[in-house]
ZALUMDREN-588329 format. One line per 4 residues: number of its first residue (from 0); for each residue y, x, z of C-alpha. Coordinates in steps of 0.1 Angstrom, whole numbers, plus 5000, padded with zeros to 4 digits. Each point is the difference from the previous one (the first is absolute). Layout:
NUM	Y/X/Z ~ ...
This chain:
0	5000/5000/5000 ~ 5027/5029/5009 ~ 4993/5017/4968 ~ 5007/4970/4976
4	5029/4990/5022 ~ 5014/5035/4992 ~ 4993/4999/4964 ~ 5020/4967/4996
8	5030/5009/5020 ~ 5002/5032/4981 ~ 5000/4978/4968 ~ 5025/4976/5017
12	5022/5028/5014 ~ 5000/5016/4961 ~ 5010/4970/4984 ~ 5029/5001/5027
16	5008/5031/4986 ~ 5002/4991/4963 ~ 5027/4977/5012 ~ 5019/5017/5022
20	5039/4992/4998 ~ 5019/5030/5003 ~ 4979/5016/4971 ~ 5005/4968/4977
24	5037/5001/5007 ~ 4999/5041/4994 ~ 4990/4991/4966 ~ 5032/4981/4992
28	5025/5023/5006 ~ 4999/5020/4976 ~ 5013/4969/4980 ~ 5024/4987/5025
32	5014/5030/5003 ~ 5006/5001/4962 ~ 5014/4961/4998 ~ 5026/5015/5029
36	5009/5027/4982 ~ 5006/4987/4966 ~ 5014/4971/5013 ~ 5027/5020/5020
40	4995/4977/5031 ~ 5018/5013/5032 ~ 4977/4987/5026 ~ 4961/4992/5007
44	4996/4966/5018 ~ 4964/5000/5012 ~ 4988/4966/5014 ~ 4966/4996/5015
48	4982/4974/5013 ~ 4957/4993/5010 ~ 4972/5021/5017 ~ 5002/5030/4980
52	5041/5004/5000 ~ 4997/5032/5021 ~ 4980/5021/4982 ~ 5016/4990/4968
56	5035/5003/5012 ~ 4987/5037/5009 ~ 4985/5000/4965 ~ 5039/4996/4988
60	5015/5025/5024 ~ 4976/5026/4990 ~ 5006/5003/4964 ~ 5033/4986/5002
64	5019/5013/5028 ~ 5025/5020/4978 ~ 5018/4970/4993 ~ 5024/4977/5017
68	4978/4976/5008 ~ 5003/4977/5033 ~ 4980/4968/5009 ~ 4980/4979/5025
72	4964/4993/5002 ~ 4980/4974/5025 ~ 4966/5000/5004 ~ 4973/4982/5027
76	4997/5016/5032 ~ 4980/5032/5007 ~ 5005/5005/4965 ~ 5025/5028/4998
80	4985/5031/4993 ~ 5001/5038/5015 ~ 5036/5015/4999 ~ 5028/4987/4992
84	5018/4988/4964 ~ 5035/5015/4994 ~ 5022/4978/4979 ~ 4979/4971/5007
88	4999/4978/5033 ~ 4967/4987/5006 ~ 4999/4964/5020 ~ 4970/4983/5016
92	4991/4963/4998 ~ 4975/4974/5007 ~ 4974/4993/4976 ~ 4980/4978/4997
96	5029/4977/5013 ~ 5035/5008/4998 ~ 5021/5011/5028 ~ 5038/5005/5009
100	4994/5033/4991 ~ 4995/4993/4964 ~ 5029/4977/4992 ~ 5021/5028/5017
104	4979/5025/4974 ~ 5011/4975/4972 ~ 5031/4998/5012 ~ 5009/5036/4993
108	4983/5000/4967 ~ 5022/4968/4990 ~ 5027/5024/5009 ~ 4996/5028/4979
112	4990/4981/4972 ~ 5030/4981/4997 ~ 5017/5035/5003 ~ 4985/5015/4971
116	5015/5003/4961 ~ 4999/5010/4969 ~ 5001/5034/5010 ~ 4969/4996/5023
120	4963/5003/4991 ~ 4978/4980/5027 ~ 4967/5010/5007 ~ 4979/4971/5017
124	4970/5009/5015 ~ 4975/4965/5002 ~ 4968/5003/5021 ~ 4973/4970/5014
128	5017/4988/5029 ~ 5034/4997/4988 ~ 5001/4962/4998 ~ 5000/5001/5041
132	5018/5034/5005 ~ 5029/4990/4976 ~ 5014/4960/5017 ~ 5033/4992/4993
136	4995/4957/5008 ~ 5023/4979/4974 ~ 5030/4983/5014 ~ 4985/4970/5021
140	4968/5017/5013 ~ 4994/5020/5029 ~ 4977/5029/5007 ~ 4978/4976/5022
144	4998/4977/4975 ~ 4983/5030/4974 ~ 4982/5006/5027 ~ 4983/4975/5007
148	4995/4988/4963 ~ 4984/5035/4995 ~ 4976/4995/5028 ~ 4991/4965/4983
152	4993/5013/4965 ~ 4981/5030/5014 ~ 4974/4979/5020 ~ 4999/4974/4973
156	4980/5024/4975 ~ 5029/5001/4975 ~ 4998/5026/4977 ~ 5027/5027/4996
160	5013/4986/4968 ~ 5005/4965/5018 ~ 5015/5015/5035 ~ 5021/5021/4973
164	5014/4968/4986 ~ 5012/4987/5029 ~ 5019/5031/5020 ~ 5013/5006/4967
168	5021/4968/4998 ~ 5013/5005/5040 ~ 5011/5034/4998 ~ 5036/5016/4984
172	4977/5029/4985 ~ 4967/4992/4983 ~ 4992/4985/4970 ~ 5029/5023/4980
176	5028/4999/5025 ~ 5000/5029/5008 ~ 5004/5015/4965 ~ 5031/4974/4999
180	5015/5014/5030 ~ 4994/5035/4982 ~ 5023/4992/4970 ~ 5018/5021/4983
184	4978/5027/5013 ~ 4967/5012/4975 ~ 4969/5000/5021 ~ 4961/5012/4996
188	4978/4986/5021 ~ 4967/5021/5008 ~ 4973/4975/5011 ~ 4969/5005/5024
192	4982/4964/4990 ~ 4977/4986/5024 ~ 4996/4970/4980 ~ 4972/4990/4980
196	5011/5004/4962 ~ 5030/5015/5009 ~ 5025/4973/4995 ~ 5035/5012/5007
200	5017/4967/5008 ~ 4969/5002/5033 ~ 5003/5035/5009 ~ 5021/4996/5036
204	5014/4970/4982 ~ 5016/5012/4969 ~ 5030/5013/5017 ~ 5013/5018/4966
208	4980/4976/4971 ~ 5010/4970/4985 ~ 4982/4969/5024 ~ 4980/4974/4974
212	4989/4980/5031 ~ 5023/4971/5016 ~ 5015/4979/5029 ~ 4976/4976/4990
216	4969/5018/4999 ~ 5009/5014/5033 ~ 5001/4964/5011 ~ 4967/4996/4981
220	4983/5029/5021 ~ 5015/4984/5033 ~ 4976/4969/4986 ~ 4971/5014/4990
224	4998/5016/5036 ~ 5009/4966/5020 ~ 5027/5019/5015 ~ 5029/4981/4990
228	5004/4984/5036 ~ 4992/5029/5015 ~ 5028/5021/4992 ~ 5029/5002/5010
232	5027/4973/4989 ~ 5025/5024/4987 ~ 4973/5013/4978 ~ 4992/4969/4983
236	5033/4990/5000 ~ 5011/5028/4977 ~ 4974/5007/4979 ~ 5004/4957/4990
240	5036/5010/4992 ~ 4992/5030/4980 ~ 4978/4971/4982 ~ 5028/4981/4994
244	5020/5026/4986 ~ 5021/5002/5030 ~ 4988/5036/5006 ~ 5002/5028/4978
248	4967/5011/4982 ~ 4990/5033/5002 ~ 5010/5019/4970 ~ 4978/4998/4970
252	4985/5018/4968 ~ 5033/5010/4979 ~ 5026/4999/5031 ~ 5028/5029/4995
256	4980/5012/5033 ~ 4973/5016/4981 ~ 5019/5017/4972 ~ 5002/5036/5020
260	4969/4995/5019 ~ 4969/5015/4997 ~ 4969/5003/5011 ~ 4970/5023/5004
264	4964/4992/5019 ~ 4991/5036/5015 ~ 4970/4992/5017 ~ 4973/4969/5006
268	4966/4987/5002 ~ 4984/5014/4972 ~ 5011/5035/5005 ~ 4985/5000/5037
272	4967/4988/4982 ~ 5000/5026/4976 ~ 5005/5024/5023 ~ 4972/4983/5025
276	4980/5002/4970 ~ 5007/5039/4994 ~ 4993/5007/5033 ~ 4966/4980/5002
280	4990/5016/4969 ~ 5005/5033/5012 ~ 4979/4994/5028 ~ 4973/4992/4979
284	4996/4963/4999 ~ 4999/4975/4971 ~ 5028/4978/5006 ~ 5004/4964/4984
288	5038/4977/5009 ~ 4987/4965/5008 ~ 5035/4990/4999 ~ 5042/5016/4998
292	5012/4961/5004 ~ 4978/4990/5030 ~ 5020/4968/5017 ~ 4990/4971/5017
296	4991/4995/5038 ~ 4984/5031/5015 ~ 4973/4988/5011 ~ 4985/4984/4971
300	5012/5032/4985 ~ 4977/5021/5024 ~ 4972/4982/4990 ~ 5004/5005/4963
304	5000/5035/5006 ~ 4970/4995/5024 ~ 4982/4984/4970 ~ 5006/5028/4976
308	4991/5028/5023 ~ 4969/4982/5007 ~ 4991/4994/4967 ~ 5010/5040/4991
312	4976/5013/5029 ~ 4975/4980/4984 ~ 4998/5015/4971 ~ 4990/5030/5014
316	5010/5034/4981 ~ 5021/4979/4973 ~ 5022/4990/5026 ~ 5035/5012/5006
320	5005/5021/5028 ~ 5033/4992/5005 ~ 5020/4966/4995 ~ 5037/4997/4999
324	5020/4973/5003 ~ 5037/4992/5007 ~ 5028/4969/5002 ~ 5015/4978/5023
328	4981/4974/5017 ~ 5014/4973/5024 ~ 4987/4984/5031 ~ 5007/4964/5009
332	5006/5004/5038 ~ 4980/4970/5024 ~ 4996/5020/5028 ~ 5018/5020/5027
336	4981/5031/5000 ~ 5019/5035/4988 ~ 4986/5015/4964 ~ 5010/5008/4962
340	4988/4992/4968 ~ 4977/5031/4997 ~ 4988/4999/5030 ~ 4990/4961/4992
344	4987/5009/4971 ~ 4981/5031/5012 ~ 4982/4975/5026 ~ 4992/4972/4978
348	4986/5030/4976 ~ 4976/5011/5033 ~ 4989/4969/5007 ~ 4985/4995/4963
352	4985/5033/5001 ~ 4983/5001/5037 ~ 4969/5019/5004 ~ 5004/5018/4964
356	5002/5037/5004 ~ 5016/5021/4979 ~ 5033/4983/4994 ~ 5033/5011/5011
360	5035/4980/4997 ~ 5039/5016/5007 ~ 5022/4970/4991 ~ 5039/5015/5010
364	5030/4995/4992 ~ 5021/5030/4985 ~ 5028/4995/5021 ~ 4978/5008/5032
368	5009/4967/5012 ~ 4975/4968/4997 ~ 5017/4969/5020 ~ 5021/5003/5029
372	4975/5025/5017 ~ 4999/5036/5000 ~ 4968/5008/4974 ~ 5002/5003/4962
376	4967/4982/4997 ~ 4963/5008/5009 ~ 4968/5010/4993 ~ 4972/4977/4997
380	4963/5004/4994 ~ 4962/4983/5004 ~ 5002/5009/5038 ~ 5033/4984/5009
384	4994/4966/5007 ~ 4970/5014/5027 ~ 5025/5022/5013 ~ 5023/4976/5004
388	4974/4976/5019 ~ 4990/5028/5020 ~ 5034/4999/5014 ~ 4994/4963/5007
392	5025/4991/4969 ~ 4988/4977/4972 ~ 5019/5006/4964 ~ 5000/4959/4990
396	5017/4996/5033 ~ 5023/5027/4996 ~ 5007/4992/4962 ~ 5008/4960/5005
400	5024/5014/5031 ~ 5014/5027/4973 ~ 4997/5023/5030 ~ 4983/5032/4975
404	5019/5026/5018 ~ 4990/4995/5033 ~ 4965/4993/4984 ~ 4997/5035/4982
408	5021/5022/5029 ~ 4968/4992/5026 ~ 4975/5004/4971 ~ 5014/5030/4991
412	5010/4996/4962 ~ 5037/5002/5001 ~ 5016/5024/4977 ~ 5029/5014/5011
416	5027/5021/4980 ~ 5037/4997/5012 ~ 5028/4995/4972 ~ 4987/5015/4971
420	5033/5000/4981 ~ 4989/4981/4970 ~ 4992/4968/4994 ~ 4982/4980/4966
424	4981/4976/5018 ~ 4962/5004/5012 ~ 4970/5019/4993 ~ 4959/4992/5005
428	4979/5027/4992 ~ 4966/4992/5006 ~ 4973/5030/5007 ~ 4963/4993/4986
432	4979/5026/5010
């Protein structure tokens, strides 16, 4: 068991690796420098935002510290790295629900992006997280009220695309208003995606991108999820006027917003597989991906992964030695118990394959965080469920309470990392031996 745990988190830890941030912003700036330059701009705003802001703000002052370049960052906390940035302030937040500490974060952003002009060339840095870390409330609504509507949508099982949709319609930033607030200043936005298909109007809510999506579709999401009288007032209340035309949409596909904005995606999903992939190869196993746009709730996503590793050790010396997986899944929250979508999934996943040896599970999250806990994910295998009982736990119990944290800390299969730095979403590599 301790050597195939080792071989996937050294598969895991080198698809970290093939995404790291400050390396993917490194590459850029040979570019940016030559924009600056031949553009004969006088100053470097650089505007960051999400769980990897640090390291690539650093990424930035590394290769670009020549120049006069100033700025202000905010990322979740314990997520500021080693050291200290120069040029660039670096503020902490709450994620996965905003705090006062964000909207004070935004607040400062708001600031120097109305500051900048023509003669300015903004750098935004956009990570997974930045739809929390980055809250500026529109006129009307109150931090609580983003709060708790957050919370709401969170538990419900919405997807990030639907969640998306709605903060996107209550903020003063997202969904393109924050490339209006840039204008008349040029801007490149360098991109770590850690959503599925890379969408940019998604990715920490479009902040910089035109916004196809609308107040009535946020309404429509507040629907689907029963939660219309559940949230707050002021909530509904505006998102009925933006309806009606009585609010401003967010800006759309052609606005004078977008003519000096670009964009570039530096790093996601499918280079982390790759480089899973490399390193799983190196170590000598045959590797097949079961899936780079695995979705759905966790746990039925744990057991189609359950399924297909069964059916690969089954096959004997045809099998794959190594299956890799990645996405997003959600979990629709019943209970009151403390977990995180991988660690759901990695559960439900033991529970199919109890009593088969052989088999090895890591389902983590890049960002070393899964849920509001302190683990990336966990390891699961045919033994887990009897360790588990052994401990006088039973895994149905402890799934239909969504309690799989507490579950796997006294079995023994939680998978702990810290802040990796990087973030594109979550990983399963499964282990056949």
């Amino acid at each position: 068991m301790d050597e195939t745990r080792t071989t996937a988190e050294t598969i895991f830890r080198s698809a970290l690796a093939a995404v790291a941030p400050e390396q993917a912003v490194l590459r850029e700036c040979a570019s940016l420098r030559a924009r600056f330059q031949a553009g004969k701009f006088e100053r470097l705003l650089v505007i960051g935002f999400g769980k990897a802001a640090w390291p690539m703000a650093r990424g930035i002052e590394t290769a670009l510290g020549e120049l006069p370049a100033t700025g202000v960052i905010v990322t979740k906390y314990g997520h500021r790295g080693e050291g200290r940035l120069i040029r660039i302030r670096c503020l902490e937040a709450g994620h996965p629900l905003p705090d006062a500490n964000g909207v004070r974060a935004a607040e400062e952003i708001i600031r120097l992006a109305a500051e900048a002009d023509k003669q300015t060339l903004a750098v935004v840095l956009i990570s997974g997280g930045g739809s929390a870390l980055l809250v500026s409330p529109s006129p009307g609504i109150t931090l609580a009220d983003k709060q708790q509507t957050t919370e709401l949508l969170l538990k419900s099982g919405a997807d990030i695309g639907e969640l998306n949709t709605v903060r996107k319609h209550l903020s003063r930033v997202k969904g393109g208003r924050l490339a209006e607030l840039l204008q008349p200043a040029p801007s490149i936005s360098l991109i770590l995606s850690d959503v599925l298909g890379d969408p940019l109007d998604v990715i920490a809510s479009g902040p910089t991108v035109p916004d196809p999506s609308t107040y009535g579709g946020a309404l429509a999401v507040l629907e689907k999820y029963r939660l219309e009288q559940s949230v707050p007032v002021a909530v509904v209340r505006h998102l009925r006027a933006g309806k009606d035309g009585l609010v401003p949409e967010t800006p759309k596909e052609g606005a004078p917003a977008f003519r000096k904005a670009g964009h570039r995606i530096i790093g996601n999903l499918a280079i982390a597989l790759d480089g899973a992939k490399s390193c799983a190869e190196a170590l000598g196993l045959k590797v097949e991906t079961v899936s780079a746009e695995l979705a759905g709730e966790a746990r039925e996503a744990g057991k189609l992964l359950a399924r297909r590793a069964r059916e690969a050790k089954q096959s004997g010396g045809r099998a794959p030695a190594c299956l890799l997986s990645g996405g997003e899944t959600t979990v629709t929250v019943t209970g009151a118990g403390t977990g995180g979508r991988n660690m759901e999934l990695a559960l439900a996943f033991a529970r199919e394959i109890e009593g088969t040896s052989g088999i090895t599970l890591l389902s983590a999250g890049t960002d070393g965080n899964d849920g509001p806990t302190d683990a990336a994910g966990a390891f699961a295998d045919g033994m887990t469920v009897a360790r588990g009982r052994a401990k006088g736990l039973d895994p149905a119990m402890s799934l239909a309470d969504n309690d799989s944290y507490n579950y796997f800390r006294e079995e023994g299969g939680l998978f702990i990392t810290g802040p990796t730095g990087t973030n594109v979403m979550d990983l399963q590599i499964v282990v056949i031996e």
